[in-house]
C-alpha positions, 0 to 999 in steps of 0.5 A: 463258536461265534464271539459275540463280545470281549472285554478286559477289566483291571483292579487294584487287589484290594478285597473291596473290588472282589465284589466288584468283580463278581458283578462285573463278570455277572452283568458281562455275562448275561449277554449271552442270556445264561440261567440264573444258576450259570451266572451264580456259578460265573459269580462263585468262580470268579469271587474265589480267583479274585480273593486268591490274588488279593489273599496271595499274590501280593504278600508285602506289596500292592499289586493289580488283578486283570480280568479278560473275558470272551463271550461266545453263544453258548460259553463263556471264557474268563481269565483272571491274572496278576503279577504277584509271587506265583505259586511254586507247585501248582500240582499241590496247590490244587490238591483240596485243602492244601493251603500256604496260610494255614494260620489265617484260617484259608481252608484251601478249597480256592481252585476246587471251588473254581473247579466245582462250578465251571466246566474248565479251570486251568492254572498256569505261570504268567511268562513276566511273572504272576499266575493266571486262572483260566475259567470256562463255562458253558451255558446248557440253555439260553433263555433264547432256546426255552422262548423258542426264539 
């Protein structure tokens, strides 16, 4: 797998910057030449692994979004922290429908989204604190290949 760029993008955790976010990533992304389905599913995953650190992470205080991303010939590699209070059973909060919010109408469909439209999703505690989303998508045909490049 040859690297071919990687970058690191930090945001407050504010639901303005969800958008911001998502293209960002897209944009980043399109180096690699992906379909215009991959990147709409980089966009879909990484909109939901932002929106769970503004929604979650950061209940009673303001807090920071850290976005890494490695851009390889045929796959991509997005990483999405924060800081914030974590997530105590990560086991459940995987499960589809599961939500620590129910009041505020989250559907708890998060991480099966994520899931749905990557190839790789990993939820792990941070060491200093926080929960980190790993994403991976592999791109099945880059414009180079249908050129015939």
């Amino acid at each position: 797998m040859k690297l071919l760029n990687e970058m690191t993008l930090k945001i407050k955790a504010l639901s303005v910057n969800e958008s911001f976010a998502r293209a960002t990533l897209a944009a980043f992304c399109t180096q690699a030449e992906p379909s215009l389905d991959e990147i709409t599913d980089i966009k879909t995953a990484v909109s939901e692994a932002v929106t769970n650190c503004v929604v979650h992470a950061y209940p009673k205080t303001e807090g920071w979004i850290e976005i890494s991303a490695r851009l390889f010939e045929n796959s991509v590699e997005i990483v999405v922290s924060d800081m914030g209070v974590g997530i105590r059973d990560i086991e459940k909060a995987l499960e589809p429908f599961y939500t620590t919010k129910p009041n505020e109408e989250r559907s708890g469909m998060g991480f099966t989204v994520m899931e749905s439209f990557m190839d790789e999703m990993n939820v792990f505690t941070n060491t200093n604190g926080g929960l980190s989303v790993k994403l991976v998508k592999n791109f099945s045909r880059t414009q180079k290949a249908i050129l015939g490049a």
